[in-house]
N, CA and C of each residue as an Amber inpcrd file, in Angstrom:
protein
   207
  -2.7420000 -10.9790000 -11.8790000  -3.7730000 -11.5180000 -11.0190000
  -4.0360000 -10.5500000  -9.8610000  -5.2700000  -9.9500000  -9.6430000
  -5.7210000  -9.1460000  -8.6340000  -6.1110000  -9.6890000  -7.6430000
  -5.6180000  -9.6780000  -6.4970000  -6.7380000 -10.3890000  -4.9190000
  -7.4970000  -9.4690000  -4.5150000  -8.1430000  -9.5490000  -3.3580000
  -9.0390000  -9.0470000  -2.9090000  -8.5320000  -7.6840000  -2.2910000
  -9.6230000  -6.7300000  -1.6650000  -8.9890000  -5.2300000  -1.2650000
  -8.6580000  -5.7260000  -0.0870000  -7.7240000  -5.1980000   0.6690000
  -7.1070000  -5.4480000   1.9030000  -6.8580000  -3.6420000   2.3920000
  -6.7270000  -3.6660000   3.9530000  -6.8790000  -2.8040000   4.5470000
  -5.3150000  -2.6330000   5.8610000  -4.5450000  -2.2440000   5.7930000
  -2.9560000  -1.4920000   6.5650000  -2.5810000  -0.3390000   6.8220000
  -1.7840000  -0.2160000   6.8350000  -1.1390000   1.3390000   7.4360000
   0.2880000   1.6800000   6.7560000  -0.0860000   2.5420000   6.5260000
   1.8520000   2.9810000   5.7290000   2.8010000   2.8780000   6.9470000
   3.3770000   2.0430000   6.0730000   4.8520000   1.7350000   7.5910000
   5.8230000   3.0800000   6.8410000   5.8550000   3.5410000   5.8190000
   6.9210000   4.0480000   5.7060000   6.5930000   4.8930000   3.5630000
   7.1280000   5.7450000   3.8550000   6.4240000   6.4050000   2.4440000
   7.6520000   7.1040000   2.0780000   8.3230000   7.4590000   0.8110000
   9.3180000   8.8040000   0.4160000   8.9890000   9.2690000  -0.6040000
   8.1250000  10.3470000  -0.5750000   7.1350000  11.0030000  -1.6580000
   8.3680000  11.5810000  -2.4640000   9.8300000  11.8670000  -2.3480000
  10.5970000  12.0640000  -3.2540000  10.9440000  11.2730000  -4.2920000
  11.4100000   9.6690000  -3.3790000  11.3390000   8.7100000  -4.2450000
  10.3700000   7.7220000  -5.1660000   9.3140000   8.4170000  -3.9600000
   7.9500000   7.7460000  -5.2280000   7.7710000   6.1760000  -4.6810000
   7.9860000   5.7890000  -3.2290000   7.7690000   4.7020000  -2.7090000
   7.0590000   4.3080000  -1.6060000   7.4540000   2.9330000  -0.8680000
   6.9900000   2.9280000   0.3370000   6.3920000   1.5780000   0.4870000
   6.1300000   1.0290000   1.8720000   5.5910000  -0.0520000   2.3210000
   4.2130000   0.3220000   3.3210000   3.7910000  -0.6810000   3.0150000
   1.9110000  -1.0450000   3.7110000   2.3640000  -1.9410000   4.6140000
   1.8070000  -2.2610000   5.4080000   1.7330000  -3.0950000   6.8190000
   0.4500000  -3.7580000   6.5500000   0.2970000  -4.7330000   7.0490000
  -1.3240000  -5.1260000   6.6440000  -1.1860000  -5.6430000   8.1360000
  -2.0580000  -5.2330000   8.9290000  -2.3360000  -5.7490000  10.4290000
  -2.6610000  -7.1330000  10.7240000  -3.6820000  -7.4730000   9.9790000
  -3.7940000  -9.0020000  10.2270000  -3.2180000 -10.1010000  10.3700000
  -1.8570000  -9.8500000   9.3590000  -1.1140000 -10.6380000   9.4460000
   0.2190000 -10.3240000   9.5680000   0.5490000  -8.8580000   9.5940000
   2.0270000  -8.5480000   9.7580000   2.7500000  -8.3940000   8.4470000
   2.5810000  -8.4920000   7.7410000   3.3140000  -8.5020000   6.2330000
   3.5340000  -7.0520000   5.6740000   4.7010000  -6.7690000   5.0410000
   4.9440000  -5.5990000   4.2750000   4.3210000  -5.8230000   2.6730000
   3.8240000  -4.9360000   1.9080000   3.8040000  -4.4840000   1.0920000
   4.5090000  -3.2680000  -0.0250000   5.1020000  -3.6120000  -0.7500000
   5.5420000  -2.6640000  -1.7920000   4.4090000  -1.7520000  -2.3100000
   4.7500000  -0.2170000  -2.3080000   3.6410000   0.8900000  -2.8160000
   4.5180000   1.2870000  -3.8880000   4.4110000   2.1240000  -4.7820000
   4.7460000   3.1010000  -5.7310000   4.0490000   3.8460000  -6.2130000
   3.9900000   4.9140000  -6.2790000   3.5570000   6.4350000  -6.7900000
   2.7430000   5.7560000  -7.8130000   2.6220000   5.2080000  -8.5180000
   1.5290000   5.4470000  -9.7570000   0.5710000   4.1080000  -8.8660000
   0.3450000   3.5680000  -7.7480000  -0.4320000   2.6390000  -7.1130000
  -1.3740000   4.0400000  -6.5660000  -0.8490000   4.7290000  -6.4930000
  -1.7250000   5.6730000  -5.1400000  -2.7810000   6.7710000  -6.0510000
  -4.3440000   6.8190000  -5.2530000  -5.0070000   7.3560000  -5.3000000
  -5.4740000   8.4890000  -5.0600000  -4.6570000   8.0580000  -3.5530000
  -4.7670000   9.6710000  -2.7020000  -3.0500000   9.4320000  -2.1270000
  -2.6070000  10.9340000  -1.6360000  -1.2670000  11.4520000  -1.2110000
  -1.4710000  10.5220000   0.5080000  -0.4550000   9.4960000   0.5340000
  -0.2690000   9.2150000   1.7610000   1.3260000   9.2850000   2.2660000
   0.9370000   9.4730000   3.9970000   2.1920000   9.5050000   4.5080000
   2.2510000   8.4440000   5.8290000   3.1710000   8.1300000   6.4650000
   3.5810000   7.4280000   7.0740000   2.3760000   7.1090000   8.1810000
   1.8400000   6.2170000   8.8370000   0.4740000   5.7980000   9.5100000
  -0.6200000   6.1320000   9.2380000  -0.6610000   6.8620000   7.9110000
  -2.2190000   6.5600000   7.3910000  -2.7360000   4.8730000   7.3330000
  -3.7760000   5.2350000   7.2950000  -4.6570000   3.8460000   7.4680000
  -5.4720000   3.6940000   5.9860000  -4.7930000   2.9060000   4.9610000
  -4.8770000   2.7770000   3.4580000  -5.7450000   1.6550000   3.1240000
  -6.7220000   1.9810000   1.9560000  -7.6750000   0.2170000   1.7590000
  -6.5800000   0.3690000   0.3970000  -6.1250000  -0.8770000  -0.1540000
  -5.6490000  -1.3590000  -1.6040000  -6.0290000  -2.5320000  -2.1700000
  -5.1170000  -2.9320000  -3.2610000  -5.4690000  -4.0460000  -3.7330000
  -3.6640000  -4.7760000  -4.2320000  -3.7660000  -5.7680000  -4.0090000
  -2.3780000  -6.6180000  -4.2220000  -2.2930000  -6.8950000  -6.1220000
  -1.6720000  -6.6260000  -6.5140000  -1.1610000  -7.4160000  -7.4430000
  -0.3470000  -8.0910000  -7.6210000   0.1480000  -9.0680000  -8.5830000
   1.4580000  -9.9400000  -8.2610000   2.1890000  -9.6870000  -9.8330000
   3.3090000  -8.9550000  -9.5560000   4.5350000  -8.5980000 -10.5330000
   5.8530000  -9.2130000 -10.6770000   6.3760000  -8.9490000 -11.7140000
   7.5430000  -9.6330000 -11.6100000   8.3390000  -9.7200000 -10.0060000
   8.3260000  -8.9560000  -9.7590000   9.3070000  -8.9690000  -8.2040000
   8.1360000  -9.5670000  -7.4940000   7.0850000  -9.7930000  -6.8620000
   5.9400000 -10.0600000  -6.1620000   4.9450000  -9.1380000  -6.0070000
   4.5240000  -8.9580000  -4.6150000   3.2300000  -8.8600000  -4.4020000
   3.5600000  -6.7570000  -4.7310000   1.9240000  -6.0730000  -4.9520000
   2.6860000  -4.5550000  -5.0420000   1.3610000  -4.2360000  -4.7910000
   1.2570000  -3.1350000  -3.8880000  -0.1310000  -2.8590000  -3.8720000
  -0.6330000  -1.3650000  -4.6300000  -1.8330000  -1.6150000  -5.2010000
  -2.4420000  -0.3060000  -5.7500000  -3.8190000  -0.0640000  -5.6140000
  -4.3060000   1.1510000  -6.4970000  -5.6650000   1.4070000  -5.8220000
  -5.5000000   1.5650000  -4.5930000  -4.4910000   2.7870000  -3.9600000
  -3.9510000   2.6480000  -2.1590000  -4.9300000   3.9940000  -2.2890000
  -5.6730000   4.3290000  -1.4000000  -6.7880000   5.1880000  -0.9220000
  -6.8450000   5.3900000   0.7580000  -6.6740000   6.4790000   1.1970000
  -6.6940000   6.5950000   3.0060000  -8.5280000   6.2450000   3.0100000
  -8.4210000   5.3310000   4.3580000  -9.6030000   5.4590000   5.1740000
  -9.4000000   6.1810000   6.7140000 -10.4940000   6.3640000   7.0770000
 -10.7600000   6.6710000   8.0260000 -10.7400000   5.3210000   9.0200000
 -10.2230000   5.4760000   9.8780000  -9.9370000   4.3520000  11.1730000
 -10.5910000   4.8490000  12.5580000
């Protein structure tokens, strides 16, 4: 199930490990990233639009793309 695009900031990225969490401002919540979610190369306070999916573990975001803020 896909929700809608939502718009955060990388709290935290390890391009070694191929991970990382989204912040979503509005409401404070972390997000799970992983290397095959990402569109473009992000690092730690980029300002990312994605999209949530819901996986076995929960929520994971992909389609992660930097915007301009």
């Amino acid at each position: 199930m896909e929700s809608e695009t939502r718009t955060g900031k990388v709290k935290f990225y390890n391009e070694q490990k191929g991970f990382g969490f989204i912040t979503v401002e509005a409401d404070n919540r972390d997000y799970f990233v992983h290397a095959t979610g990402l569109l473009d190369r992000i690092t730690k306070d980029d300002h990312v639009q994605f999209t949530l999916i819901e996986n076995e573990k929960g929520l994971k975001a992909i389609n992660v793309k930097k915007i301009n803020s």
